[in-house]
C-alpha positions as CSV (number, residue, x, y, z in Angstrom):
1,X,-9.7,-9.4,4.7
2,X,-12.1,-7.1,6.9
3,X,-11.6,-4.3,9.2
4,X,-12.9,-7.0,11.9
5,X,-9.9,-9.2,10.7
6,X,-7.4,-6.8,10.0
7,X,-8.2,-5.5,14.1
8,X,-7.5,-9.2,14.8
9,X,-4.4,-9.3,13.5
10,X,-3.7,-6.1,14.9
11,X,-4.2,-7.0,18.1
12,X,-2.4,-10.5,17.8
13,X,0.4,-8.7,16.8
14,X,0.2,-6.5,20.1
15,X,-0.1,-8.8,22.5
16,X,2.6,-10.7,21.0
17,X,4.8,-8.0,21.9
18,X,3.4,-7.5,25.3
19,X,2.3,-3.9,24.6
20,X,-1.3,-4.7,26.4
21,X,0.6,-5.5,29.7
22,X,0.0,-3.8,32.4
23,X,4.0,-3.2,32.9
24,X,4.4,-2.2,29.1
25,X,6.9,0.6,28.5
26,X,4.3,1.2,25.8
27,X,0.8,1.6,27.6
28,X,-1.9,0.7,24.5
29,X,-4.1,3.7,26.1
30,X,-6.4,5.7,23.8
31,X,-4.5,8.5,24.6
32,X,-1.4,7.3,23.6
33,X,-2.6,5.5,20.5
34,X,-4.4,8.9,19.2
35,X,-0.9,10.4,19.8
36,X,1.0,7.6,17.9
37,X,-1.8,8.0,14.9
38,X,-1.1,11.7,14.9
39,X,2.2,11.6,14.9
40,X,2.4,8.7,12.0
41,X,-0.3,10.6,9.7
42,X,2.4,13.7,10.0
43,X,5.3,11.1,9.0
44,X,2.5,10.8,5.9
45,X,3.2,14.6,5.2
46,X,6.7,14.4,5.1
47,X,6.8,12.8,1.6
48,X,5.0,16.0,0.5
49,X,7.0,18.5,2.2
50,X,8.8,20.2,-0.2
51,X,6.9,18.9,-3.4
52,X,3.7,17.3,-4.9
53,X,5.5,14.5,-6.2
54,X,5.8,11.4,-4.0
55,X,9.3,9.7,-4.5
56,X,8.7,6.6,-2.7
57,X,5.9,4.8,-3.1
58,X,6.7,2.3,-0.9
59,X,7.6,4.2,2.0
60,X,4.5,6.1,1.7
61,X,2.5,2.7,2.0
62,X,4.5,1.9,5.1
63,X,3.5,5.2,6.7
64,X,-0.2,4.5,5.7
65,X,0.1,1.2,7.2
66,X,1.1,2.8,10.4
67,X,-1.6,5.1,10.7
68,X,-4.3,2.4,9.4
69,X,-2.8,0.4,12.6
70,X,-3.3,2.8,15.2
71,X,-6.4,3.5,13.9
72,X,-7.3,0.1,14.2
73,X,-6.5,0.1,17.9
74,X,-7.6,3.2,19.2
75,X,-11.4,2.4,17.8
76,X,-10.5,-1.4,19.1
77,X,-9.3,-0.2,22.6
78,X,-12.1,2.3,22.8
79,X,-14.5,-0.3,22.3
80,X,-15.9,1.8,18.6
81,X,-16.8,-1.0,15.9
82,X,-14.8,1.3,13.1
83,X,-16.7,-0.4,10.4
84,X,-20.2,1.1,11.4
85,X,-18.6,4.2,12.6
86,X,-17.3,4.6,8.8
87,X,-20.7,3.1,7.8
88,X,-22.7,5.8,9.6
89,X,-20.2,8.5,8.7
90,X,-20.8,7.9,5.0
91,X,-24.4,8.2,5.7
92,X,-24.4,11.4,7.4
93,X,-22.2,13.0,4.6
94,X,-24.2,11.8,1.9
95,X,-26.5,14.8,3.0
96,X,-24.0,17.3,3.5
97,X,-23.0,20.0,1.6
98,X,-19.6,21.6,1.5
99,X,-20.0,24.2,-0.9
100,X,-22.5,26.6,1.0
């Protein structure tokens, strides 16, 4: 599956919820997805608080999962095709240098 179908499914799942209703309790605006994906890459941190070792696999998938999602929908709702944007990212670092 690509990030084309994996934003499909994404979105299936959100309008099967109602979230892209204009009377949603959970408004799918960029602003609040880029919140959401902030807040669910910290829930990523948490399984490294106090330690380097990562207890539960598992739940650290599921909080991965979460942030790939709103990912997904804030570049869907913003109208950004993520694949090129990751495309054209790679690019650009290839001639970077972060050692000088």
């Amino acid at each position: 599956m690509d990030i084309k179908e994996l934003t499909e499914r994404m979105n299936e799942f959100v309008r099967s919820k109602g979230w892209y209703e204009a009377d949603s309790p959970r408004p799918q605006t960029p602003r609040n997805l880029a919140i959401s994906l902030s807040l669910e890459a910290n829930e990523a941190l948490e399984h490294f608080q106090w330690g380097d070792n990562l207890k539960d696999k598992g739940e650290l998938a599921g909080e991965l999962a979460d942030v790939a999602l709103y990912l997904l929908q804030l570049a869907s709702v913003s109208g950004i095709d993520l694949e090129q944007a990751v495309l054209r990212k790679l690019d650009m670092n290839a001639n970077r240098s972060w050692d000088s």
